[in-house]
N, C-alpha and C positions, 0 to 999 in steps of 0.2 A: 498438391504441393502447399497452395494456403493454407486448407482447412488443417492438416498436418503441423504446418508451425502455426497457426495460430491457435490450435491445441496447446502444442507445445509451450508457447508465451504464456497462456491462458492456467497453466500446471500449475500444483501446489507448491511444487520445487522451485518456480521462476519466482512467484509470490513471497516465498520464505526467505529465497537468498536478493530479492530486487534492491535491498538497502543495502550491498555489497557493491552491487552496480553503480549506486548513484554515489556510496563513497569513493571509488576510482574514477567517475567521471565529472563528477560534482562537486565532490567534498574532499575531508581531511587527505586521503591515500593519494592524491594527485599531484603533489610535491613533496620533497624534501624523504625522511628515513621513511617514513610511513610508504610513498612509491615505492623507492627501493626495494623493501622487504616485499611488495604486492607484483613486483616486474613491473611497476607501472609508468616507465620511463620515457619521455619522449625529447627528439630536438630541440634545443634552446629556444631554435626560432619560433618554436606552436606554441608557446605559453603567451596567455595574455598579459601585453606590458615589460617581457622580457626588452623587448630594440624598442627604442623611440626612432622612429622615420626621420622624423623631421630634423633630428641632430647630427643624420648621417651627411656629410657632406661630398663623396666622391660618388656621381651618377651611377658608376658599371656594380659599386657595392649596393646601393641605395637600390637600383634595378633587379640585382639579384635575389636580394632581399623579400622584396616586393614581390618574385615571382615564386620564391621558396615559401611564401607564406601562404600566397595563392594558390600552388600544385599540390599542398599537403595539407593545409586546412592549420584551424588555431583550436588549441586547447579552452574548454570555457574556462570562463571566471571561474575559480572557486565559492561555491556560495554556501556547503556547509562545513565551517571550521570541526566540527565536531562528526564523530559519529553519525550517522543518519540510524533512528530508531528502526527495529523490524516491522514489517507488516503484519497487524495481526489475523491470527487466521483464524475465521468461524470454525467452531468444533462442530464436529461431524454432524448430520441429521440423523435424527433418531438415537441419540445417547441417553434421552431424559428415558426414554424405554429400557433400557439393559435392565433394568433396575426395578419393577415398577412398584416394588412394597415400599420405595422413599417418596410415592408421590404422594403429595397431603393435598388436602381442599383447603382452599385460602378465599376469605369475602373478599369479593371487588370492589362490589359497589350495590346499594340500600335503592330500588326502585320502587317510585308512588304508584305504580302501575303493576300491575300482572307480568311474567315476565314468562313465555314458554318455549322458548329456543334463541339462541345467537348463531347467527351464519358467521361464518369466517373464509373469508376469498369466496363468496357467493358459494359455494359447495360442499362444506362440509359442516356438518351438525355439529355441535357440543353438547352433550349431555349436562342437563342440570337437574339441580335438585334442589327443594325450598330447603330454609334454615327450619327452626323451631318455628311450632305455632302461633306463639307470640309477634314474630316477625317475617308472617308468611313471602313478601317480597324481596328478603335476599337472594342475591346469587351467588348460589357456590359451586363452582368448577368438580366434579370428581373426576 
């Protein structure tokens, strides 16, 4: 059952559409037309700052109140007036591969030393190869 939804949370799909979420619970879509049009409507009483308490004066209202806000919980604040941007999403592994005649060698970096391998995450070699002989210490990626 967890590992199931927290898959499921963990999706592309929840990641791509999560700024839809946080505008109906956080932001613009949480009042006013923008609700409306989203279903996103709820009781007077759950909005924050809808009743002021303290200017209610008849106990049985003031108590009801009180407990209508307690039993159903309060809408947050609104705290983005605007759109909330998308989450953006890494492109896929291994796309720089589909392709491999657009991969070019590019200098990184001009070393005063000998240079004959780079580990990357301790376990994987990179192929190098010196520039011209004039500047035997570059490294260049192929």
């Amino acid at each position: 059952f967890i590992r199931l939804h927290r898959h499921a949370l963990e999706s592309e799909y929840v990641s791509a559409h999560l700024h839809e979420w946080i505008d109906l619970i956080f932001g613009w879509k949480q009042q006013g037309d923008a609700a409306v049009q989203a279903l996103n409507i709820f009781y007077y009483l759950t909005y924050a700052g809808a009743v002021d308490i303290d200017k209610i004066d008849e106990p049985l209202l003031r108590r009801a109140i009180i407990e209508q806000i307690r039993s159903f919980g309060q809408t947050p604040a609104c705290l983005f007036p605007k759109p909330h941007p998308p989450r953006l999403l890494p492109s896929p592994i291994g796309t720089i591969y589909s392709n491999p005649q657009q991969l070019q060698s590019k200098l990184l970096y001009t070393y005063t030393y000998p240079v004959h391998k780079i580990y990357y995450h301790t376990t994987t070699v990179l192929p190098l190869r010196t520039s011209t002989p004039s500047n035997p210490s570059s490294v260049i990626f192929s």
